[in-house]
C-alpha positions as semicolon CSV with decimal commas, in nm:
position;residue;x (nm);y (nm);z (nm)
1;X;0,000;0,000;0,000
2;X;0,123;0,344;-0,087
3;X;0,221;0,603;0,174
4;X;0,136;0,898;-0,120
5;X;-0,194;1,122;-0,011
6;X;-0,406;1,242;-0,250
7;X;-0,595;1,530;-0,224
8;X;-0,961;1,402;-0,256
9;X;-0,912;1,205;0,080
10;X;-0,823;1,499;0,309
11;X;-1,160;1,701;0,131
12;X;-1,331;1,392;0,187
13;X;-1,193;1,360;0,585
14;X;-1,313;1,748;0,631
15;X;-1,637;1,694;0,465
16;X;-1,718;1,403;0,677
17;X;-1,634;1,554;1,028
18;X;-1,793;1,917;0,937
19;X;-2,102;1,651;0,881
20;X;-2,059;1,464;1,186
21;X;-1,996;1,816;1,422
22;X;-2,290;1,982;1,273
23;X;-2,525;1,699;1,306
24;X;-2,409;1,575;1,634
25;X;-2,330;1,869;1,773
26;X;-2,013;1,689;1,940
27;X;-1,726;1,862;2,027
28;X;-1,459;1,566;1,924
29;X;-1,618;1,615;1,585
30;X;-1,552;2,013;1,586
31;X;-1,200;1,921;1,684
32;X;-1,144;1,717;1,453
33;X;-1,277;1,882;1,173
34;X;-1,049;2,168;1,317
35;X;-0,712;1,939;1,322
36;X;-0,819;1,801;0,917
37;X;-0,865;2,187;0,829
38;X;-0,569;2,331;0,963
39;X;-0,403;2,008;0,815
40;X;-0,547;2,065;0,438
41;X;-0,466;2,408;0,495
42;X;-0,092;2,363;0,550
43;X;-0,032;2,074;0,304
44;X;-0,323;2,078;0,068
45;X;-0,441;2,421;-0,033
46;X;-0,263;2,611;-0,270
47;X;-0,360;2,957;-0,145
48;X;-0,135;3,161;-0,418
49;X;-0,309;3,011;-0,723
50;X;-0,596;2,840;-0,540
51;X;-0,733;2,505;-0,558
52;X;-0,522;2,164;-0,428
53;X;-0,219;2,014;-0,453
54;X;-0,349;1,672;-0,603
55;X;-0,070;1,442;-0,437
56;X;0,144;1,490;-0,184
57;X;0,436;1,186;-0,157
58;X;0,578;1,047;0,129
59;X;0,962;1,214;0,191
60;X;0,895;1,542;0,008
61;X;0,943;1,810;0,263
62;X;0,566;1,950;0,409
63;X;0,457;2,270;0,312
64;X;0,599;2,553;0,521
């Protein structure tokens, strides 16, 4: 199995828990929507141009 993370998973992952913490009203589910967020946010999101980075591989350096 590959260790290489595409992007669809993490939108997945955030659409999921923003499901779970709204309907639930849980706070584990806010927190972890939080943590996936500020996750896809550093690694994921291409905030100069917008949109995703579509795979991110296992040994390239995170985004800073």
């Amino acid at each position: 199995m590959g260790h290489d993370k595409n992007y669809w998973v993490v939108t997945e992952a955030l659409a999921a828990s923003a499901l779970f913490a709204r309907r639930t009203g849980q706070a584990d589910f806010k927190e972890w929507y939080g943590n996936v967020l500020a996750y896809a946010s550093k690694n994921s999101m291409d905030h100069e141009h917008g949109g995703w980075y579509k795979l991110l591989r296992q040994g390239e350096p995170e985004i800073q």
